[in-house]
Residue, then its C-alpha position, 0 to 999 in steps of 0.5 A: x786669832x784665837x783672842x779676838x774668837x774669845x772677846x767676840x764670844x765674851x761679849x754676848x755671854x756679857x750681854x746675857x748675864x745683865x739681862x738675867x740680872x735686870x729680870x733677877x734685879x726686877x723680880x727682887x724689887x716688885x716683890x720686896x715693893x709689894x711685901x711692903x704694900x702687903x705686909x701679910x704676902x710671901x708667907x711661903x717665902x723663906x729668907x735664909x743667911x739674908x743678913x749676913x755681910x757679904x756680896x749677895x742679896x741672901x738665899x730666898x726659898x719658896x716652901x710652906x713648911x721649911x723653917x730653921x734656925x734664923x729663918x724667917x718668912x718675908x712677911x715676918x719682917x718688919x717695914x724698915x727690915x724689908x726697907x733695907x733688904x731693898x735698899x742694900x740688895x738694888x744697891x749691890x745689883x746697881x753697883x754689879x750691872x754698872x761694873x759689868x758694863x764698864x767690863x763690856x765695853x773695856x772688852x769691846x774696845x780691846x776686841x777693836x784694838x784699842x787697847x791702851x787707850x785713856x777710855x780703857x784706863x779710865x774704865x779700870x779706874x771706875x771699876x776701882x771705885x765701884x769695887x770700892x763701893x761693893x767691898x763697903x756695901x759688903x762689910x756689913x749688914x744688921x737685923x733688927x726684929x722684935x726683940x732680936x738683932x744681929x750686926x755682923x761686920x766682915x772683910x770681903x776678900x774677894x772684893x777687895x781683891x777684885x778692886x786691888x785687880x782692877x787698879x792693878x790693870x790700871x797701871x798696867x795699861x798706863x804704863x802699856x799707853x806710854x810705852x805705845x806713845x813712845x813706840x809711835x814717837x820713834x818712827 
């Protein structure tokens, strides 16, 4: 019917978002990594809302004369502030791409029919704590250049409401798994 059309369609577009995250995750790492090694490249890189607390890597523009308030060029930055913006950013994407194959193979296996089985609750269940370790990561972030710093700390509502969701669905498909083994168990 119409559902499985939607699963079967759902999965290849699934498919497609970590391959342009891996190719985005791989692009931010060779040039933080090589900003590092070269501190004076990417001067026409521009970092705008880099570090604030939130569920994003920052907004990067690519303009030679483009500065603003709270702008900074990559190679403006120190080491350890490129340092963290690696660690952070790799993190963020690590913990989205894990999340979204766990969500791919949840799908796979509802599309197959085998939907209140242990291997989807327990999907569910590290979803729960991948949200966990996102609404953490997202919370907070600082900057420290020079003479100037910022620590910003802040609640993500989207994440956590994510997270709450995917616990949610964990004990909606154990409740859907013993009312299953009660079904079969009656006939």
């Amino acid at each position: 019917g119409l559902n499985i059309k939607i699963l079967q369609l759902a999965i290849p577009f699934f498919r497609v978002i970590q391959v342009v995250m891996l190719v985005f995750m791989a692009g931010f790492i060779g040039v933080l990594v090589y900003s590092i090694m070269d501190t004076e490249a990417f001067s026409n890189v521009h970092l705008q809302n880099t570090f604030r607390a939130r569920f994003s890597v920052g907004d990067f523009k690519i303009c030679p004369d483009c500065e603003s308030p709270g702008s900074y060029t990559l190679s403006q930055l120190s080491t350890y502030m490129k340092l963290w913006l690696l660690v952070r950013g790799t993190a963020l994407m690590l913990l989205a791409l894990i999340s979204l194959q766990v969500i791919l193979r949840i799908t796979k296996s509802i599309r197959d029919k085998a939907t209140f089985y242990n291997r989807n609750i327990k999907g569910f269940l590290q979803l729960f704590r991948l949200g966990i370790a996102i609404a953490a990561l997202s919370s907070f972030n600082f900057f420290i250049q020079g003479a100037e710093s910022n620590f910003e700390f802040s609640i993500p509502f989207g994440a956590l409401a994510y997270t709450l969701g995917c616990r949610l669905l964990a004990e909606i498909f154990i409740e859907g798994k013993m009312l299953a083994e009660d079904s079969n168990s009656i006939v």
